[in-house]
C-alpha positions as CSV (number, residue, x, y, z in Angstrom):
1,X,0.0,0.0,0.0
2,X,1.2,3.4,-0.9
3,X,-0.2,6.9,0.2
4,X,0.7,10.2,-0.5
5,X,0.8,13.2,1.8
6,X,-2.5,14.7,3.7
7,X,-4.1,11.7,3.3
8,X,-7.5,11.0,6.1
9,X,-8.5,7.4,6.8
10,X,-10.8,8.2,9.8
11,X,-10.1,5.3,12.9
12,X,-13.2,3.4,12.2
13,X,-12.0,3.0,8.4
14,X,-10.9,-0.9,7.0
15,X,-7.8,-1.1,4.1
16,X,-7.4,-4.7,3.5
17,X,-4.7,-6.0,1.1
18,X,-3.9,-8.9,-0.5
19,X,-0.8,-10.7,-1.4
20,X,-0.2,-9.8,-4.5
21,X,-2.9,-7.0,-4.7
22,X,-2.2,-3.1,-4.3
23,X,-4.4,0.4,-2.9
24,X,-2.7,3.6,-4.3
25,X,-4.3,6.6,-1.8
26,X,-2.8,10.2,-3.9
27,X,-2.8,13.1,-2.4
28,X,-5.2,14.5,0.2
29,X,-8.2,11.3,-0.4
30,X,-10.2,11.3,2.7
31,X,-11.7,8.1,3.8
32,X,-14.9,8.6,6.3
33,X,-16.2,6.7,8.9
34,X,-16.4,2.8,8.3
35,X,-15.0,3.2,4.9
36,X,-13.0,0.1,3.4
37,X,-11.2,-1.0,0.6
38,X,-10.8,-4.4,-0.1
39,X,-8.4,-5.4,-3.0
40,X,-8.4,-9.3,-3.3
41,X,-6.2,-8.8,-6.7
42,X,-5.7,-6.1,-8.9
43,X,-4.7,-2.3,-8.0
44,X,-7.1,0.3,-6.3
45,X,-6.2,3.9,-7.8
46,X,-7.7,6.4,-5.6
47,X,-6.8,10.0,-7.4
48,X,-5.7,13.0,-5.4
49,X,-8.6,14.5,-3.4
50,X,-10.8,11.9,-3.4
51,X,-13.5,11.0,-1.5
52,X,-14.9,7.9,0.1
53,X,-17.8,8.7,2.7
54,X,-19.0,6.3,5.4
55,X,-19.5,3.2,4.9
56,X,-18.8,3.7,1.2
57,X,-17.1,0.6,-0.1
58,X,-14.7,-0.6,-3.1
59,X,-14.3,-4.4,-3.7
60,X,-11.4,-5.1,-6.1
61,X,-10.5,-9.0,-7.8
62,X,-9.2,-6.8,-11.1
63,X,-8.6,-3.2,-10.7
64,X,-10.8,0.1,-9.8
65,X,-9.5,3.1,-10.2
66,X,-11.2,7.0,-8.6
67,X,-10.2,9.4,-10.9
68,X,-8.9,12.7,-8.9
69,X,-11.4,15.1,-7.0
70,X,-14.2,12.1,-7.3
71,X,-16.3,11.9,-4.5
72,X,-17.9,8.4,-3.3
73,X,-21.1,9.0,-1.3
74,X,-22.4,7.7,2.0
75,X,-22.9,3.7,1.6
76,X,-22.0,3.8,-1.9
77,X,-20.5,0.4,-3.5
78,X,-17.8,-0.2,-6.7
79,X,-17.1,-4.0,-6.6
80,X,-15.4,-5.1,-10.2
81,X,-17.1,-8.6,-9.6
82,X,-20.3,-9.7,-10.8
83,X,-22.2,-12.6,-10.7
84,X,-22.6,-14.8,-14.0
85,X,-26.5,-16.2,-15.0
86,X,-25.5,-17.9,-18.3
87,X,-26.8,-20.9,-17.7
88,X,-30.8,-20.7,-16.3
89,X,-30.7,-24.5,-15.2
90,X,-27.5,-23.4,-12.4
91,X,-28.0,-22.0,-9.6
92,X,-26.2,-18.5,-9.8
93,X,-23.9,-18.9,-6.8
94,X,-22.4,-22.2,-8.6
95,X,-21.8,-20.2,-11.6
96,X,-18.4,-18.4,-12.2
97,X,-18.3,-14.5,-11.3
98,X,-17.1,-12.0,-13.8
99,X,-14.8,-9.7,-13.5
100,X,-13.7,-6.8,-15.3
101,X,-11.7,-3.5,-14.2
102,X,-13.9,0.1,-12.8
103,X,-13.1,3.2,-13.4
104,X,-14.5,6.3,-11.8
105,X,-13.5,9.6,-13.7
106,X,-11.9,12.7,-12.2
107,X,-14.4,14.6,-10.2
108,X,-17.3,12.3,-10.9
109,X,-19.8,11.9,-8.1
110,X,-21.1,8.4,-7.5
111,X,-24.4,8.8,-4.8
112,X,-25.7,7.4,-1.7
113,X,-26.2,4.0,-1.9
114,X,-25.4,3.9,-5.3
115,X,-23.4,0.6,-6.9
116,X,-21.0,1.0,-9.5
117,X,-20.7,-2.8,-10.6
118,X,-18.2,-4.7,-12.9
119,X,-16.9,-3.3,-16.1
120,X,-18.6,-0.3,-15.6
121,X,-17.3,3.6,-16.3
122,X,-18.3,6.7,-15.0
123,X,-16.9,9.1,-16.8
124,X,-15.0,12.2,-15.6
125,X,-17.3,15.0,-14.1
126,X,-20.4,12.7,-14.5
127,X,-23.0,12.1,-11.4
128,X,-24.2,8.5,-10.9
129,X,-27.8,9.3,-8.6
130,X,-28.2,7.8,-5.6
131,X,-29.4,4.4,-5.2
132,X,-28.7,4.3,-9.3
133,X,-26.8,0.2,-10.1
134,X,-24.5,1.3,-12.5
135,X,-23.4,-2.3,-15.1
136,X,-21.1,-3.1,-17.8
137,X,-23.7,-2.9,-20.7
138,X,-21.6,-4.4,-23.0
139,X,-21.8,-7.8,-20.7
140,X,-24.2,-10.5,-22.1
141,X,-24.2,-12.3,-18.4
């Protein structure tokens, strides 16, 4: 894990690496109360003056990357896995998850209870509403 200076991770905040995984916090990110970022695999790529508020959380198997000045609402979710429903006669937890990197543009705004799932872009300056569920459309499962 690497940080730059003035960064925030208020006491009550999780950052949970794995072997092989990294988190990249730039300059000045704040993360609030019961924040966490967990990166199974993959890099998470927090940009300068980011954002996460509480309970806001970013799951990582691939990569998710918070372009500078973005701000993550309260209880928001990015996760770059998804579950797979190719096959109706499975049951979906016995089917393989997808996974496929997020990115979050500079100074986007992703809202409250918002979920930015797998593949999916937000691009710079955009605003995701809250309680939007924001998907890869290109996916077919």
């Amino acid at each position: 894990m690497s940080t730059g200076p003035h960064v925030h991770v208020h006491r009550t905040a999780r950052i949970e690496v794995a072997r092989g995984a990294r988190v990249v916090l730039g300059r000045g990110v704040v993360l609030g109360p019961d924040a966490r970022i967990t990166a199974h695999g993959g890099t998470v790529k927090v940009g300068a003056g980011a954002r996460l508020g509480e309970r806001a959380a970013i799951v990582s198997h691939t990569g998710v990357e918070i372009g500078e000045g973005a701000l993550i609402e309260d209880w928001a979710v990015i996760d770059d896995a998804a579950p797979t429903f190719a096959d109706v006669e499975r049951p979906i937890h016995a089917q393989p998850a997808r996974h496929a990197p997020v990115s979050i543009g500079a100074g986007a705004r992703v809202g409250l209870h918002a979920v930015i799932g797998a593949g999916a872009h937000v691009p710079a300056g955009a605003t995701v509403e809250p309680y939007a569920v924001v998907r890869d459309v290109t996916s077919r499962s």
